[in-house]
One Martini backbone bead per residue (centre of mass of N, CA, C, O) as a GRO file, in nm:
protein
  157
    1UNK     BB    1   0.571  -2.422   2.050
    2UNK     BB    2   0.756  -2.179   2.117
    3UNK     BB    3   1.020  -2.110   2.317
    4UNK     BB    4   1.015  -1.833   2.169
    5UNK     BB    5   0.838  -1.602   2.109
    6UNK     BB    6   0.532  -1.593   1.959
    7UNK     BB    7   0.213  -1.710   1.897
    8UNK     BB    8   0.136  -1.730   1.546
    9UNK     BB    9  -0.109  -1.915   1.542
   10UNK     BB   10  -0.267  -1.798   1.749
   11UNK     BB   11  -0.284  -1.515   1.681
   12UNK     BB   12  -0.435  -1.590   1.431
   13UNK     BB   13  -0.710  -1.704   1.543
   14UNK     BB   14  -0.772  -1.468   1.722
   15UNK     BB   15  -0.710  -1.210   1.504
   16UNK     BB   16  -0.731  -1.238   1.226
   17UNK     BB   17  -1.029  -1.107   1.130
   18UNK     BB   18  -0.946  -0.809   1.252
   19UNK     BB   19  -0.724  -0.742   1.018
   20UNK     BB   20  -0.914  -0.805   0.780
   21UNK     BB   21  -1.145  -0.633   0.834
   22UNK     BB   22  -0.927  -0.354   0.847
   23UNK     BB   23  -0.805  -0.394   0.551
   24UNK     BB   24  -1.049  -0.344   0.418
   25UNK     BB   25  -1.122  -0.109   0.457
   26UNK     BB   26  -0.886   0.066   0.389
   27UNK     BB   27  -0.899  -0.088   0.075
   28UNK     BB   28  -1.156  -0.180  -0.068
   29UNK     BB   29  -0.995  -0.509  -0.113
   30UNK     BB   30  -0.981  -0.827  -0.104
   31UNK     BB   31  -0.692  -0.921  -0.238
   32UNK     BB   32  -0.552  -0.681  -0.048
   33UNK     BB   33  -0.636  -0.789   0.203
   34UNK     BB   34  -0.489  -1.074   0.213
   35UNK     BB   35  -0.231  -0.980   0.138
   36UNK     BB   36  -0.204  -0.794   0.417
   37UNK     BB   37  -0.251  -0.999   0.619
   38UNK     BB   38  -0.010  -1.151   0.571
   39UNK     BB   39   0.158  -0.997   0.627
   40UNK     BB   40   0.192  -0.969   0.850
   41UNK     BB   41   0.214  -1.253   0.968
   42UNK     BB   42   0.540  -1.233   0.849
   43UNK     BB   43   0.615  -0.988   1.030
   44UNK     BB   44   0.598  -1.178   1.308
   45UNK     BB   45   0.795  -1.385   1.225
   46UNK     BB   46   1.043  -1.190   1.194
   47UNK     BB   47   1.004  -1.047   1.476
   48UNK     BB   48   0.909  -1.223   1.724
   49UNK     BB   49   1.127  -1.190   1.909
   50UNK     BB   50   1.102  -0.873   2.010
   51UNK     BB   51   0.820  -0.897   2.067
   52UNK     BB   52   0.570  -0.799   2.230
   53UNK     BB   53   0.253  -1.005   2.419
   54UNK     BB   54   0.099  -0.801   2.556
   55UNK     BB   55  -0.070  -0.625   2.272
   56UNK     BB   56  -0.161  -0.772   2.018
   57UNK     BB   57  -0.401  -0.603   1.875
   58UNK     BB   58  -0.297  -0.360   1.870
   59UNK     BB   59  -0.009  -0.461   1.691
   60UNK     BB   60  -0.200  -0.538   1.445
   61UNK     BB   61  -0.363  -0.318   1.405
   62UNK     BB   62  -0.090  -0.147   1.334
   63UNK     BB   63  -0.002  -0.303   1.081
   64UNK     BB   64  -0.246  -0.309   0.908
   65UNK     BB   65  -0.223   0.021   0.890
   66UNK     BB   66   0.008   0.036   0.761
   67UNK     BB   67   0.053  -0.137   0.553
   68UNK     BB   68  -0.253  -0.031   0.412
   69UNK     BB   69  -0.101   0.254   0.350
   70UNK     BB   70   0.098   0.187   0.162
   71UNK     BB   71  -0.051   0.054  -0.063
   72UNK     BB   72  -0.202   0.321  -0.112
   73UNK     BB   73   0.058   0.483  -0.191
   74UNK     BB   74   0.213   0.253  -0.399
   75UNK     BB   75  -0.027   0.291  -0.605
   76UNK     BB   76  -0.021   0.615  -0.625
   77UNK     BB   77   0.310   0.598  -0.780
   78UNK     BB   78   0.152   0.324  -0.954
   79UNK     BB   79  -0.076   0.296  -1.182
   80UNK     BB   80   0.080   0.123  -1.400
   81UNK     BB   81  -0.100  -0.123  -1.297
   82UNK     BB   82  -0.206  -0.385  -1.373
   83UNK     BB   83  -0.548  -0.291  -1.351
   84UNK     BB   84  -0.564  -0.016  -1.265
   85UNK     BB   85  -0.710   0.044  -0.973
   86UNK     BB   86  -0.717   0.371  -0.884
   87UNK     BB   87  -0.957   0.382  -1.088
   88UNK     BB   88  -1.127   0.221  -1.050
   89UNK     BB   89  -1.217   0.307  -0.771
   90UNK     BB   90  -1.282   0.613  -0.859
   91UNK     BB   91  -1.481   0.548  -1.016
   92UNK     BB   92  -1.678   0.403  -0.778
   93UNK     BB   93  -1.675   0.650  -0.614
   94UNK     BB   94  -1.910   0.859  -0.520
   95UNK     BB   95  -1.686   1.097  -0.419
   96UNK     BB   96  -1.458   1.212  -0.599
   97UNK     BB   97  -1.336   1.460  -0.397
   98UNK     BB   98  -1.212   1.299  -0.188
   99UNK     BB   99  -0.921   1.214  -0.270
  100UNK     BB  100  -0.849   1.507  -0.326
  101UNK     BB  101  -0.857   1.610  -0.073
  102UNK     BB  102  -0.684   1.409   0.123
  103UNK     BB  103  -0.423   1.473  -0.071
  104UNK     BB  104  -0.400   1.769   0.013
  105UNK     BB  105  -0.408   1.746   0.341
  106UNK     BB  106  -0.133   1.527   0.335
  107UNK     BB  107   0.113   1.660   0.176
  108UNK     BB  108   0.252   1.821   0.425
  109UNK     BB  109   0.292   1.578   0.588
  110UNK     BB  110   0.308   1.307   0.767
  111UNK     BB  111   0.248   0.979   0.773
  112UNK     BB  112   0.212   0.960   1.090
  113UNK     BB  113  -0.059   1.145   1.085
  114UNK     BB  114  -0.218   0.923   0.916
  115UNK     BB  115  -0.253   0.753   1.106
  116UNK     BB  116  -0.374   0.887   1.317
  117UNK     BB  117  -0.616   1.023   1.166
  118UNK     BB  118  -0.733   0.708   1.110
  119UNK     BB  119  -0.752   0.657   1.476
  120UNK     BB  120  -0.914   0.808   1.540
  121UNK     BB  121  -1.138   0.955   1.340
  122UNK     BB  122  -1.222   0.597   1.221
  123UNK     BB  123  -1.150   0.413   1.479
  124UNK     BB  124  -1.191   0.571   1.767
  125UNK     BB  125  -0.963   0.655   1.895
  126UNK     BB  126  -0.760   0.757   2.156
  127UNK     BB  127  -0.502   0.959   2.221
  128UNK     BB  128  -0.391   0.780   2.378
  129UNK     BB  129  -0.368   0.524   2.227
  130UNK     BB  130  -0.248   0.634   2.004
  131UNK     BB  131  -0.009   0.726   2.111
  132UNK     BB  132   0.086   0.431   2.175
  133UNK     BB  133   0.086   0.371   1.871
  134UNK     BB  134   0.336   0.605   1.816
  135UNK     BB  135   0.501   0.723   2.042
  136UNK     BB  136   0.347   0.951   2.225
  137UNK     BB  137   0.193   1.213   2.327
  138UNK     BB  138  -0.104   1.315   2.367
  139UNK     BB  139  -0.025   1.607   2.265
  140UNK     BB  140   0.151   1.505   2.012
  141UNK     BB  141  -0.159   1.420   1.888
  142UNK     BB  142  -0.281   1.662   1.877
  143UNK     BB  143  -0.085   1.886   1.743
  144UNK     BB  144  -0.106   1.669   1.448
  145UNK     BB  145  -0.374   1.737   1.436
  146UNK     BB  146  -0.436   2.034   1.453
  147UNK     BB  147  -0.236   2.028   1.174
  148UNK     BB  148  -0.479   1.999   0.954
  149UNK     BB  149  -0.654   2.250   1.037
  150UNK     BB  150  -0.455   2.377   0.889
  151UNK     BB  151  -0.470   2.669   0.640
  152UNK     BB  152  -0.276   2.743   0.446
  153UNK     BB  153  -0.142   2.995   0.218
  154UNK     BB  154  -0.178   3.119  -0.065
  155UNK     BB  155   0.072   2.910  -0.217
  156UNK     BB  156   0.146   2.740  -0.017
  157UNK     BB  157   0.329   2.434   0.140
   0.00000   0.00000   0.00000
């Protein structure tokens, strides 16, 4: 269809699933996920000259968990959006301690850790996979979770 760069409706029909599912879990909120997975896919409009389609899925699942990651960053800078939406989900959640648990966890890292750890961790990807999606090497990916491990000092941050 398009004489350069990716082609957009193909990679929709054969990717937009496995996006939205992806968005789905980590947003856990239907219309934020589905708003997100467009997001993606004019992600890959805006830039499609520059991108290789090499490794389509790797690229899109990382655009989505990107994406999908800031959502809830961005939510939880602004919790006084219509509908508090972040008070919601805490309402919801069976584990109340889990959300403050992780942003205690996270708050020393940089967002790019978080990403690791969420791509290793919960979606079960390898150091190598996480590396390459991350622009790291192997080391710098344990590194990186390595030190999510350590408990900082009493009162240090």
């Amino acid at each position: 269809m398009e004489p350069t760069g990716l082609d957009i409706e193909a990679l929709y029909e054969r990717y937009g699933p496995m996006v939205l599912r992806r968005c789905r879990f980590l947003l856990r909120d239907e219309d934020r996920a589905l708003d997100t997975t467009h997001d993606v896919f004019v992600q890959l409009l805006r830039h499609r000259e520059r991108l290789s389609g090499k490794h389509p899925s790797s690229l899109l699942f990382t655009i989505a968990t990107r994406l999908s990651l800031n959502r809830l960053r961005d939510s939880r800078r602004d919790p006084d959006l219509p509908g508090d939406e972040i008070l919601q989900r805490v309402a919801r959640h069976p584990d109340l301690d889990a959300p403050l648990l992780l942003d205690r966890l996270f708050r020393r890292h940089p967002e790019s850790t978080r990403t690791m750890a969420v791509l290793h961790y919960v979606d079960g990807m390898t150091l190598e996979q996480v590396g390459r999606e991350c622009g790291l090497s192997v080391s710098g990916v344990r590194k990186r979770l390595r030190a999510l491990r350590v408990v900082p000092a009493e009162g240090a941050r």
